[in-house]
VMD Tcl script that builds the backbone (N, CA, C; Angstrom):
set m [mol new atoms 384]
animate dup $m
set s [atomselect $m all]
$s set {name element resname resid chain x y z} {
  {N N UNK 1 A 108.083 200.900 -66.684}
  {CA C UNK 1 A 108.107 199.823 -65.736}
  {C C UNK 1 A 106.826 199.868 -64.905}
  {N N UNK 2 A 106.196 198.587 -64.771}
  {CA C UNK 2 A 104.657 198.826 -63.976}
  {C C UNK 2 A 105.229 198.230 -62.624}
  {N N UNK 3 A 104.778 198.333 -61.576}
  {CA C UNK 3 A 104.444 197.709 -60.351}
  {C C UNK 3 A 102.898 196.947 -60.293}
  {N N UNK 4 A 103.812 195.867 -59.361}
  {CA C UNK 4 A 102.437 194.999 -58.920}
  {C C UNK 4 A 102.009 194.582 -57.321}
  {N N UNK 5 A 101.336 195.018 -56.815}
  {CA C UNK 5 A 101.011 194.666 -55.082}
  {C C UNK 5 A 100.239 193.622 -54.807}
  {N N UNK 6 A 100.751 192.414 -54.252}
  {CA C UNK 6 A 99.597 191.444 -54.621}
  {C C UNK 6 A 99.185 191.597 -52.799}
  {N N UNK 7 A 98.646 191.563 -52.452}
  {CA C UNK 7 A 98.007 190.902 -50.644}
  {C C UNK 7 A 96.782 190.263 -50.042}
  {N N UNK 8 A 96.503 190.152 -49.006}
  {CA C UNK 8 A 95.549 189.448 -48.574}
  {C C UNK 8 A 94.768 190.753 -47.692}
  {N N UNK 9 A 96.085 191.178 -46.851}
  {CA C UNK 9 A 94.935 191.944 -45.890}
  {C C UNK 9 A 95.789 193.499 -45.958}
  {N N UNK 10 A 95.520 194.377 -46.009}
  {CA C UNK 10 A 95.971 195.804 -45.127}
  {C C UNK 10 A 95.489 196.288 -44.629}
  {N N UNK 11 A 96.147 197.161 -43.735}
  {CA C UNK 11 A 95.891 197.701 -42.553}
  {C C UNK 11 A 96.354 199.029 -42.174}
  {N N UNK 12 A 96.242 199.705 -41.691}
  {CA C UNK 12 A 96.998 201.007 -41.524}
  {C C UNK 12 A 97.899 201.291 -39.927}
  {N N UNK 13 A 98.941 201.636 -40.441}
  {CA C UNK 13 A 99.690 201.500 -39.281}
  {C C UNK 13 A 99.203 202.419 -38.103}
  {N N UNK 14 A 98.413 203.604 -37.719}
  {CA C UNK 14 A 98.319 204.368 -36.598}
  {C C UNK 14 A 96.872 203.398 -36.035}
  {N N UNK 15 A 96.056 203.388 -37.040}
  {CA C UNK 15 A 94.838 202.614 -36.276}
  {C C UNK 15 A 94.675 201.797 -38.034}
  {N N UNK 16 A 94.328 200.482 -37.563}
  {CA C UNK 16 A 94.197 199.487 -38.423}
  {C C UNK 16 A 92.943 199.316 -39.709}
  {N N UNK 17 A 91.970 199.963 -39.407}
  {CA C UNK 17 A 90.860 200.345 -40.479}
  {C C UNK 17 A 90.615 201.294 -41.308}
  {N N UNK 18 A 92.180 202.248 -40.634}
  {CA C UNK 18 A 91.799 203.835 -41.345}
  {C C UNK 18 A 93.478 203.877 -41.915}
  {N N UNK 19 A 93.312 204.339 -43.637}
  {CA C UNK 19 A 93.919 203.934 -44.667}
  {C C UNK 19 A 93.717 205.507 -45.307}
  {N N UNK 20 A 94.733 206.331 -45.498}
  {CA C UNK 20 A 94.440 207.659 -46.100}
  {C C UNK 20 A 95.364 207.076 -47.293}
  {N N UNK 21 A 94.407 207.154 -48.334}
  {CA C UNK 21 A 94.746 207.529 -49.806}
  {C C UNK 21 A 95.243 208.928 -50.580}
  {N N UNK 22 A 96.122 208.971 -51.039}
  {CA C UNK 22 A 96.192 210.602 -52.238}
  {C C UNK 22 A 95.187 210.986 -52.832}
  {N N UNK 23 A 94.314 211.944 -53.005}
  {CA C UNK 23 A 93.039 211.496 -53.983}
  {C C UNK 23 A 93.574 212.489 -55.256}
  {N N UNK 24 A 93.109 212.256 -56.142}
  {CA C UNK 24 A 93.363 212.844 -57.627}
  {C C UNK 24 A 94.132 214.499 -57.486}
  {N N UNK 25 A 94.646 214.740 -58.175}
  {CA C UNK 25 A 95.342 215.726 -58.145}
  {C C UNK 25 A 96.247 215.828 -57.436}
  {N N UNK 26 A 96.901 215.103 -56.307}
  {CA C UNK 26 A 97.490 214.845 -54.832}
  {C C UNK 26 A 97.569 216.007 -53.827}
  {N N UNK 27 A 96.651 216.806 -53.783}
  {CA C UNK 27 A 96.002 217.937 -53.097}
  {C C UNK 27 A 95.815 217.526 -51.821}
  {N N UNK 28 A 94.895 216.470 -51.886}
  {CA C UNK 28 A 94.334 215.938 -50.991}
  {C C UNK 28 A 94.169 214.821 -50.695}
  {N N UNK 29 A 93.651 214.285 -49.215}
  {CA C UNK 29 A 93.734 212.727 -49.042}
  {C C UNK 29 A 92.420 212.458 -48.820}
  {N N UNK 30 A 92.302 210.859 -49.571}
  {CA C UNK 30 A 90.986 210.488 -49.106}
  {C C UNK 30 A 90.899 209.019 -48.099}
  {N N UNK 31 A 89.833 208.741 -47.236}
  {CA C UNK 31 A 90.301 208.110 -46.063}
  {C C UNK 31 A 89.651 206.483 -46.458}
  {N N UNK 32 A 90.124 205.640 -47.352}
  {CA C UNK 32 A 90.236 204.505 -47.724}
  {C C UNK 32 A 88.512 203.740 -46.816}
  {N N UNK 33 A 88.919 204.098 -45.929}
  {CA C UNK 33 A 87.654 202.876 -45.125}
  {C C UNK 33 A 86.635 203.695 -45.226}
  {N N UNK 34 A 86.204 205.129 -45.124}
  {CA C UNK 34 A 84.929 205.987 -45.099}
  {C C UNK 34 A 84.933 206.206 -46.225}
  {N N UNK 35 A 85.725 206.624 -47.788}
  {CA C UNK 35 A 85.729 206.820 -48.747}
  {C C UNK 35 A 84.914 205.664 -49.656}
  {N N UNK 36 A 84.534 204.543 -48.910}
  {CA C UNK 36 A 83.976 203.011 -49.754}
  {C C UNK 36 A 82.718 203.562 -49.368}
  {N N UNK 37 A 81.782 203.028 -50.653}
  {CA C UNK 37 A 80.270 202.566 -50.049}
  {C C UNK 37 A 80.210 201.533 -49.324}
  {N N UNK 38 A 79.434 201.545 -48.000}
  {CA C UNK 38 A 79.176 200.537 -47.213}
  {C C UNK 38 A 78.126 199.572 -47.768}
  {N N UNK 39 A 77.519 199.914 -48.589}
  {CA C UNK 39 A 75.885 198.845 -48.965}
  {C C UNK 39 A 75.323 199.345 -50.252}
  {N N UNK 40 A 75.317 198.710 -51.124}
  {CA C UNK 40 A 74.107 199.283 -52.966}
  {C C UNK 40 A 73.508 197.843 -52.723}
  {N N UNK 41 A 72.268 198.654 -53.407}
  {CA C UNK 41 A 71.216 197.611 -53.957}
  {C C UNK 41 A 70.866 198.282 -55.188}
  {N N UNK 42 A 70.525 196.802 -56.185}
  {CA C UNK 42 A 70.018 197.347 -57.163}
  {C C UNK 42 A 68.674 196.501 -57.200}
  {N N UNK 43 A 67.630 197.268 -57.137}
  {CA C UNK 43 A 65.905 196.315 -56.777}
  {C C UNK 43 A 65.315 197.159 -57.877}
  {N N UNK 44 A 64.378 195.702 -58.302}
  {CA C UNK 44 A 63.165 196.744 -58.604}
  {C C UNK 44 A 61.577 196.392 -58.084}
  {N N UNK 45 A 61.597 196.928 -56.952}
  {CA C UNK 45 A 60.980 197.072 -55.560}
  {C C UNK 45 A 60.970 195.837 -55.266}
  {N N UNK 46 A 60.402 195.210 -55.477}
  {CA C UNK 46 A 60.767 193.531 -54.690}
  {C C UNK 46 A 61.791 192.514 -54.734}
  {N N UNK 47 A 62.413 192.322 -55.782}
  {CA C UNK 47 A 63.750 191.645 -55.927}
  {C C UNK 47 A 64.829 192.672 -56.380}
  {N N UNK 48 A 65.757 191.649 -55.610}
  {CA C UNK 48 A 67.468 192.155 -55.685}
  {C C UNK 48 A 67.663 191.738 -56.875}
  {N N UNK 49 A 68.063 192.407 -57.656}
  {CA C UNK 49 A 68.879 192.252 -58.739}
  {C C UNK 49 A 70.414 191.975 -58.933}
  {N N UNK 50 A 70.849 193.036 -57.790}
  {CA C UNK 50 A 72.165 192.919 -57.231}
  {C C UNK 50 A 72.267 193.390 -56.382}
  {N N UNK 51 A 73.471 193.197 -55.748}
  {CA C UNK 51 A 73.716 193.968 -54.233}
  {C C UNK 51 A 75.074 193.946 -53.293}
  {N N UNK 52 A 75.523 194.530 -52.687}
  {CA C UNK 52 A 76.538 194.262 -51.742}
  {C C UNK 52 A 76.527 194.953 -50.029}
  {N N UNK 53 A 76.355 194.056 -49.526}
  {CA C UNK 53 A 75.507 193.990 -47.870}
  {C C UNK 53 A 74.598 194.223 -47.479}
  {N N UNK 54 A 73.465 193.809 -48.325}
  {CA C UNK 54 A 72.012 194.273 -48.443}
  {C C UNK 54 A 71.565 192.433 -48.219}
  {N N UNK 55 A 70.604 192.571 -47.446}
  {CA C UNK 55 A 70.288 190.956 -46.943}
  {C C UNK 55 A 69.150 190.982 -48.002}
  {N N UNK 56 A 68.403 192.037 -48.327}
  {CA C UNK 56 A 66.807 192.239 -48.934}
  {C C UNK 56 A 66.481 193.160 -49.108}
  {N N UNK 57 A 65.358 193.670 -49.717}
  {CA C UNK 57 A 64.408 194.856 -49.930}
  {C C UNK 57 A 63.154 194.168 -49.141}
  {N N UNK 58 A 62.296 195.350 -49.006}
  {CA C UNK 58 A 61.094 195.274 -48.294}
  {C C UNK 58 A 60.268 196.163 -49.494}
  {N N UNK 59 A 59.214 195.810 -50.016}
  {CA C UNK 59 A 57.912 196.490 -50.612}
  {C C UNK 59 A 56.964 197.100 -49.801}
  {N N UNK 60 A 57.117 197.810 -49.256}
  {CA C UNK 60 A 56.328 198.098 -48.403}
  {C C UNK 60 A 55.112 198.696 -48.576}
  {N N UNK 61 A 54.889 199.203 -50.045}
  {CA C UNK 61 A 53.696 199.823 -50.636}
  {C C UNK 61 A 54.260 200.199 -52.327}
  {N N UNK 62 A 53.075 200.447 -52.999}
  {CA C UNK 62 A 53.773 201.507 -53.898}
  {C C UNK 62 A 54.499 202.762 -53.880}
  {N N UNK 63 A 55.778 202.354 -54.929}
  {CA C UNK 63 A 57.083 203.740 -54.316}
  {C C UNK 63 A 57.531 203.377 -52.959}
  {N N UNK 64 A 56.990 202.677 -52.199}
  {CA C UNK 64 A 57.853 202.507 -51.002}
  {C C UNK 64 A 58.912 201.325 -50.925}
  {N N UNK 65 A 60.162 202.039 -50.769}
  {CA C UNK 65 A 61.146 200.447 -50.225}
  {C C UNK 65 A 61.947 200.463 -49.345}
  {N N UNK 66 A 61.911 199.309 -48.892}
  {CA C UNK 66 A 63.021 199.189 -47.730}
  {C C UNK 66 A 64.344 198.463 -47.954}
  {N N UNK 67 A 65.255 198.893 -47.610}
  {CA C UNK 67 A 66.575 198.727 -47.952}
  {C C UNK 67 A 67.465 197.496 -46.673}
  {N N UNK 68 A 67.337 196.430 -46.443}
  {CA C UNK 68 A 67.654 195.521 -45.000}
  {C C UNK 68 A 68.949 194.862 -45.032}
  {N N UNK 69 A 70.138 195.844 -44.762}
  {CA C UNK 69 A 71.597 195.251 -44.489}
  {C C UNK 69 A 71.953 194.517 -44.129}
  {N N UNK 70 A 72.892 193.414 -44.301}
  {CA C UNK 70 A 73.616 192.634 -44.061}
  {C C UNK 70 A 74.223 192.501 -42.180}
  {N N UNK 71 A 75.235 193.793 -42.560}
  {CA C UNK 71 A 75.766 194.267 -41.558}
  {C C UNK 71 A 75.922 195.436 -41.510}
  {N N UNK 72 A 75.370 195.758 -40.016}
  {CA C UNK 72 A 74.680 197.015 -39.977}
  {C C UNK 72 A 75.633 198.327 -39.499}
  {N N UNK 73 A 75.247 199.553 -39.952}
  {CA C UNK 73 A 75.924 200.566 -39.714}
  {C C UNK 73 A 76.308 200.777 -38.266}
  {N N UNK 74 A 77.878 201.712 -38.015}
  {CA C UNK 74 A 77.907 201.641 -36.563}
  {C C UNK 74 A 76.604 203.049 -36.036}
  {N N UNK 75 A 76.210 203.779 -36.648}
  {CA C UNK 75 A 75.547 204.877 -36.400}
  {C C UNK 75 A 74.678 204.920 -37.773}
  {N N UNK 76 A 73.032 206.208 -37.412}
  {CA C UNK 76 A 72.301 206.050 -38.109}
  {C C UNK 76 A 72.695 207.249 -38.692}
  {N N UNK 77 A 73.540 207.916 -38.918}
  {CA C UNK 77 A 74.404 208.885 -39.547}
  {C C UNK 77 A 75.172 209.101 -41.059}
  {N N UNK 78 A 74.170 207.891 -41.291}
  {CA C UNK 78 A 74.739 207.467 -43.030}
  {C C UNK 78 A 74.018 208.587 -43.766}
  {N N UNK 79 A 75.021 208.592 -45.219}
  {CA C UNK 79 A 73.714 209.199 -46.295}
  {C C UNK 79 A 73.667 208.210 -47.431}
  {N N UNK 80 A 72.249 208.248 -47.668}
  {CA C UNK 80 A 71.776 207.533 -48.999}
  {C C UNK 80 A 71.190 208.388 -50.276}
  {N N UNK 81 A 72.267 207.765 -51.048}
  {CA C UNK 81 A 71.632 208.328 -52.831}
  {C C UNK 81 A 70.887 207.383 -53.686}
  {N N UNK 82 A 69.847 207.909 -53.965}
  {CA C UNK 82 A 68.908 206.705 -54.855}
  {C C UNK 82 A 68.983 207.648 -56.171}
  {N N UNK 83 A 68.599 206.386 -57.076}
  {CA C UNK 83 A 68.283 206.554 -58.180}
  {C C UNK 83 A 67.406 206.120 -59.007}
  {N N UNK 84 A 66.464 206.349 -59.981}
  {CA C UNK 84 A 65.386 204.971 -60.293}
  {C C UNK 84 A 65.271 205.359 -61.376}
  {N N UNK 85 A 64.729 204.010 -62.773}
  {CA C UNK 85 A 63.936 204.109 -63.797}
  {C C UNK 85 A 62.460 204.408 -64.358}
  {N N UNK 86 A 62.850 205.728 -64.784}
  {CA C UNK 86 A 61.363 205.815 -64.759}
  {C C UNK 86 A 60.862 206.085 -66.162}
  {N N UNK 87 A 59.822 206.458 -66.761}
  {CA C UNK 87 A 59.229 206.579 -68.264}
  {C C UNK 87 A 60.024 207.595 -68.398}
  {N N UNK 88 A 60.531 208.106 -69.765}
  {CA C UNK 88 A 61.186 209.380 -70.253}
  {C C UNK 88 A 60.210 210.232 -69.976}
  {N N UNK 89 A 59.192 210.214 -70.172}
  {CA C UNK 89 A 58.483 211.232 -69.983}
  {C C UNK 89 A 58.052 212.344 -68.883}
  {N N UNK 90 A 58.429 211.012 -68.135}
  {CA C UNK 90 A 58.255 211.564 -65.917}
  {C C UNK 90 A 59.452 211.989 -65.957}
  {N N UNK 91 A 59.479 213.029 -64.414}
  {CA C UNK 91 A 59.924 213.236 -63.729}
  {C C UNK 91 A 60.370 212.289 -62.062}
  {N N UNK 92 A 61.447 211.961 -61.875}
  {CA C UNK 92 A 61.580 211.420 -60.592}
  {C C UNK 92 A 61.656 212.013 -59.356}
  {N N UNK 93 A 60.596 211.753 -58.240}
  {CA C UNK 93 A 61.379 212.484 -57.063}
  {C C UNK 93 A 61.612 211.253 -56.125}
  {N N UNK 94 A 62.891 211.518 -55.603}
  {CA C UNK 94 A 63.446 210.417 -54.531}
  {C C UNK 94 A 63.553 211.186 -52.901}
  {N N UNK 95 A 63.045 210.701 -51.512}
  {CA C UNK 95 A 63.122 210.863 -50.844}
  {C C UNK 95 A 63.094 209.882 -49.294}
  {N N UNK 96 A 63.886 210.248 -48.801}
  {CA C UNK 96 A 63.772 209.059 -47.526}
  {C C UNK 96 A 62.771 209.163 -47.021}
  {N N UNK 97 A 62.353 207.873 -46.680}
  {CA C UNK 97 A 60.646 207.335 -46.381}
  {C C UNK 97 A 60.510 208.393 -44.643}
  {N N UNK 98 A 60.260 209.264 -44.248}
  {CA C UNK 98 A 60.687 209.707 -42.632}
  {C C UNK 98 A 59.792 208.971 -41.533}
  {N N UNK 99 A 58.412 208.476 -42.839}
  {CA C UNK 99 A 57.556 207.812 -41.799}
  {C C UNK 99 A 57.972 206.488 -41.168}
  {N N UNK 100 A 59.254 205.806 -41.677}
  {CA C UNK 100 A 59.538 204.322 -41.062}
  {C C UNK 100 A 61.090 204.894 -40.738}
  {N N UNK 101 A 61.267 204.467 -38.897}
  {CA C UNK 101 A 62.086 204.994 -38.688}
  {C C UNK 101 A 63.730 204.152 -39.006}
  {N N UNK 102 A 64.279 205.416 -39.886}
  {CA C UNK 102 A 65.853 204.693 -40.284}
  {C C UNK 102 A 66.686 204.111 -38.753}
  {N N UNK 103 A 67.293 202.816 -39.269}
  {CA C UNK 103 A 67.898 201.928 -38.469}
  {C C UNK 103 A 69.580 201.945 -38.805}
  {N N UNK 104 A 70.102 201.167 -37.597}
  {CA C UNK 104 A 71.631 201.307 -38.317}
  {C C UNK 104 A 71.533 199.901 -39.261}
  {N N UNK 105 A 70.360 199.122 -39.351}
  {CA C UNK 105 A 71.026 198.054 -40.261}
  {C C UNK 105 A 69.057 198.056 -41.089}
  {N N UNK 106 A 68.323 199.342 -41.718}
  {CA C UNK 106 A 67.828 199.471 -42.469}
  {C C UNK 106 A 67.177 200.727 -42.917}
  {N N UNK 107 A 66.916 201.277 -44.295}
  {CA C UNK 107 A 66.850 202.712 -44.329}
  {C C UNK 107 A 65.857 202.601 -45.437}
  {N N UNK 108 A 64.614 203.031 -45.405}
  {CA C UNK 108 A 63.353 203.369 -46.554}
  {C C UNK 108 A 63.720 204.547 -47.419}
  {N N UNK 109 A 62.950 204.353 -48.522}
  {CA C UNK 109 A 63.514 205.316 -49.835}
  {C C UNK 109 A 61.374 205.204 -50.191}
  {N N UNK 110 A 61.355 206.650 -50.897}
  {CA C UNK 110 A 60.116 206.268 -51.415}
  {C C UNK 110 A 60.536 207.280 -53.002}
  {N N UNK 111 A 59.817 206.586 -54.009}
  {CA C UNK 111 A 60.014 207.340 -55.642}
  {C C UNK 111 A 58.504 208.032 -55.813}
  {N N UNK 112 A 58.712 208.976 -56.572}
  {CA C UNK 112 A 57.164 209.610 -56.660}
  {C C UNK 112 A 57.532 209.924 -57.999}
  {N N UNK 113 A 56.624 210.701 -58.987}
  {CA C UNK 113 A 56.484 210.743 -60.330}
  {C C UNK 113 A 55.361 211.400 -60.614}
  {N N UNK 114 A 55.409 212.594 -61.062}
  {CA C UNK 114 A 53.865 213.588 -61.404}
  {C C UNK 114 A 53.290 213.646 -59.232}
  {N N UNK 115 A 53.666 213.622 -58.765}
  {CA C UNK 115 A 53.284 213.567 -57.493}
  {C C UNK 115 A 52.669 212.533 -57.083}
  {N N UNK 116 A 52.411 211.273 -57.652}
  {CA C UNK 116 A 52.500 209.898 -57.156}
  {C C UNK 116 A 53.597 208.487 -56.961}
  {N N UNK 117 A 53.265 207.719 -55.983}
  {CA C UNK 117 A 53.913 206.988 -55.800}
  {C C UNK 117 A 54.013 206.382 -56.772}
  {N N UNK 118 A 55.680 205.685 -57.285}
  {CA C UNK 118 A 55.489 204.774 -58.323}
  {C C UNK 118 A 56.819 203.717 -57.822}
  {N N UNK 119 A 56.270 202.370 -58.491}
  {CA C UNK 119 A 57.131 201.261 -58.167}
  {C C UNK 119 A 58.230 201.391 -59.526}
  {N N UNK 120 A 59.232 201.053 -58.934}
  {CA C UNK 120 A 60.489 201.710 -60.000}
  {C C UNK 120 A 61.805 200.392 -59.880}
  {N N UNK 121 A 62.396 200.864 -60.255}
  {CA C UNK 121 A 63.683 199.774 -61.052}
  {C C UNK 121 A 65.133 201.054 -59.566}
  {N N UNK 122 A 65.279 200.530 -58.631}
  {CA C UNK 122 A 65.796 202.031 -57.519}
  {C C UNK 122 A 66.816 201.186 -58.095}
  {N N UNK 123 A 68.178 201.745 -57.748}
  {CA C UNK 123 A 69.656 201.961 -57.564}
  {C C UNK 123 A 69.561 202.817 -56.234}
  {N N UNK 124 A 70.258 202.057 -54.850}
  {CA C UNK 124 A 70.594 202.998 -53.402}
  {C C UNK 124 A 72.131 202.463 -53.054}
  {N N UNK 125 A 72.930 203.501 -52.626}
  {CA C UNK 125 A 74.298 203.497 -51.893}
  {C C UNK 125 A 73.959 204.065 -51.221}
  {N N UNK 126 A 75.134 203.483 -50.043}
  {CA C UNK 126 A 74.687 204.029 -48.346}
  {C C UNK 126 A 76.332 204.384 -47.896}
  {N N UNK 127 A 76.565 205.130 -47.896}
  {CA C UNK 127 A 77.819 205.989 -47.003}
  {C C UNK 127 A 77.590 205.965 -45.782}
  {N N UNK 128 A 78.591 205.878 -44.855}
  {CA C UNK 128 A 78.790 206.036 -43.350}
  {C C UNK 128 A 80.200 207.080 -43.339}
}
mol reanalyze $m
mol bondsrecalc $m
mol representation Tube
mol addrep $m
């Protein structure tokens, strides 16, 4: 016998945004509203390809990008994982840009390769 939940909105009964889930194994719980990515982009450095709460990218140089949210984090306390396409042959290094200072509603990524900057195909999620 399957079940089906259809709804519009939920909420959690002690405080309304925070939703503890079972997580795999039922060991443990995971907390529904912090457990989501808040923001991915998928760029390759100048256009969005895809995205969800990402207003834009910024080019800001070669290997450099800027990541410009929708709606912005409550704190600059997020973490971001990038990822990028690069020749089989390279090596990728990904690191947050430190020289442009992270915002709650934007966060720089720069890609390097043999120890230069390179413009790349990024994948970024942003956790809060």
């Amino acid at each position: 016998m399957s079940s089906k939940l259809v709804l519009d909105n939920i909420a959690g009964r002690t405080t309304a945004g925070s939703i503890a889930v079972v997580a795999e194994g039922n060991g443990t719980t995971t907390n529904l509203q912090q457990g989501l990515a808040k923001a991915w982009v998928n760029s390759n450095q100048s256009t969005v390809d895809d995205s969800f709460n990402n207003a834009s990218v910024t080019d800001s140089d070669v290997g450099r990008l800027v990541a410009n949210l929708t709606n912005a984090m409550s704190n600059t306390g997020y973490a971001v994982s990038v990822c990028a396409r690069v020749p089989v042959s390279q090596t990728a290094e990904f690191y947050e840009n430190n020289n442009v200072a992270r915002t709650t509603s934007a966060t720089a990524v720069v890609t390097l390769t043999a120890g230069s900057y390179y413009d790349s195909t990024d994948t970024m999620t942003i956790h809060l």
